[in-house]
N, C-alpha and C positions, 0 to 999 in steps of 0.2 A: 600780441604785440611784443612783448618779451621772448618768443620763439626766433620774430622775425632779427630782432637785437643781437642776439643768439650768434646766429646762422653769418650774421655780416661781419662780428665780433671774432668768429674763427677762421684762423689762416691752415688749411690743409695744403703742406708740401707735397704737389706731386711729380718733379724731378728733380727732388733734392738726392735719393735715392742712388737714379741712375748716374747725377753728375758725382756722387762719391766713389760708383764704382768705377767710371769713366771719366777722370780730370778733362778730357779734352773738346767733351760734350756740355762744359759748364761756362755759359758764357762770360763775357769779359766787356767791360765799358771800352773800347776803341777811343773814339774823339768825343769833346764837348764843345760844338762850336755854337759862336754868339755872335750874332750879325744884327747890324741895327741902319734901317737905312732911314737917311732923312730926305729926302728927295732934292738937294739942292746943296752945291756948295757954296764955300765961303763962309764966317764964321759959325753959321750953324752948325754948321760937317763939323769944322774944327773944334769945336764945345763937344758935339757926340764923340768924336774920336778921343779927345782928352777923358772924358769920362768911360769909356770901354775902356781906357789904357788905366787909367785908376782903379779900375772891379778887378780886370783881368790881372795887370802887371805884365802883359806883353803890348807889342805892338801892333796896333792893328792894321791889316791889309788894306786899302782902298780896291774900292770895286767900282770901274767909271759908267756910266750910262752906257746903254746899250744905241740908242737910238736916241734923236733931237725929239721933245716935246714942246711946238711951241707955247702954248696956252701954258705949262707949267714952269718955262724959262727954262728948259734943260739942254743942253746942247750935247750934244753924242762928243762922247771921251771925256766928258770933265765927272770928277769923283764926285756922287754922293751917298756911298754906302762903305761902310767898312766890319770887318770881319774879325773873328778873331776863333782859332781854333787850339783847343788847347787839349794833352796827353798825358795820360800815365797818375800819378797819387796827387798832380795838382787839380785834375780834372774830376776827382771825387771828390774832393776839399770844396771846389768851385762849386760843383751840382748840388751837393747838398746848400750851400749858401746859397744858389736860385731857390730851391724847393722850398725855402725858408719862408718864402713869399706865397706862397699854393698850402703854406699848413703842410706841409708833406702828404699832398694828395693829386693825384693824379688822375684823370681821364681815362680811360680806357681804348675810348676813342681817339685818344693820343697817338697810339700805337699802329706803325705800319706793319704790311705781311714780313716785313723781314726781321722784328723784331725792335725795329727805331722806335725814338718816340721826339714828340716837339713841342713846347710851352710858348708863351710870349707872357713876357711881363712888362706890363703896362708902365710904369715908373721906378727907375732905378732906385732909390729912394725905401722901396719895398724890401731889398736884399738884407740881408742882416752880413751888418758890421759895415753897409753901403756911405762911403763918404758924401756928404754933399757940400757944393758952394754955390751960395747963391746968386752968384755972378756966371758960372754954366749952367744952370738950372736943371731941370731933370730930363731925363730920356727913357724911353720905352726899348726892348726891342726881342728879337725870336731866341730863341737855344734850341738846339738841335742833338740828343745824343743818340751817338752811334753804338749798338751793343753787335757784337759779333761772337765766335767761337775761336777758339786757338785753330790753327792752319787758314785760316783766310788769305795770307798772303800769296797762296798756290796761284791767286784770283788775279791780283797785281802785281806781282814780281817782275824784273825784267828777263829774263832768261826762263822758259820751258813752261812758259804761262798755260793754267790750264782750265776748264770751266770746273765750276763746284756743283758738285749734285745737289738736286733739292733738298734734302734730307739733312744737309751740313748748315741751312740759313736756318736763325733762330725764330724760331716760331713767336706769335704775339704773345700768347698764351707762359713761354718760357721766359720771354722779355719780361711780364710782369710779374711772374714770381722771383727770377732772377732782381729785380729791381725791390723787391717787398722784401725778400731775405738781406740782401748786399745795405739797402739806404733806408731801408723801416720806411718804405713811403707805402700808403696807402692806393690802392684802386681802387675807382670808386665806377 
């Protein structure tokens, strides 16, 4: 039993290496976006979007329905989701304040081929340093981050846009040691 303690207790880097010989091979957090939808507007909406605008300190986007649900009261175009995407050393500040909530432990299965990964936290409430009033109550909702490599924008630019060889998307595998080294979070 203590072999097996062992073996889960050791982190073996195996593209710490090449990313020292090669800066441009060493991934990078891109976006961390947080989107919470509550399926209906009018004050609910309004309560969720005051409290993302509280966590975040941006503002958040509205996202309207796609389509009328009658049984659920939704009407096609009226908001009830909103978004919020955030960049750069505020987005590492933010991520680690979600993982706050997970123990700093993550899925594996989290992890898409391209190297993303995506959480949901159940009650805002969970975050650390998260305000609450008890007059908005609490909300749940997704995070989604984006890991990429330096040169990605050859992919979206507007001018001589070009596709990226397989070889340039970060692999799952790099996603999670990249995230194990950068944020000390655990895969589990």
């Amino acid at each position: 039993m203590t072999e097996e303690v062992m073996e889960e207790e050791q982190f073996v880097p195996r593209f710490a290496e090449e990313w020292e010989k090669h800066p441009m091979k060493k991934p990078r957090l891109k976006a961390l976006i947080v989107n919470t939808c509550v399926g209906e507007s009018g004050p609910t909406y309004e309560r969720a979007k005051s409290i993302l605008r509280q966590i975040t300190n941006r503002e958040p986007v509205e996202k309207p329905a796609k389509e009328s649900i009658r049984g659920f009261g939704i009407r096609k175009g009226e908001p009830i989701a909103a978004v919020v995407t955030i960049r750069g050393e505020e987005a590492q500040t933010l991520l680690r304040r979600f993982l706050y909530a997970y123990d700093y432990e993550i899925k594996s299965s989290s992890f898409d081929q391209q190297g993303n990964f995506a959480f949901g936290i159940t009650e805002h409430v969970d975050i650390e340093d998260a305000p609450f009033d008890p007059m908005l109550g609490t909300i749940g909702f997704n995070v989604v981050v984006k890991i990429e490599r330096p040169g990605y924008r050859v992919k979206y630019r507007q001018r001589k846009r070009q596709k990226l060889p397989k070889k340039h998307f970060v692999s799952p595998e790099e996603a999670m040691e990249f995230v194990t080294t950068e944020f000390d979070i655990k895969v589990i």
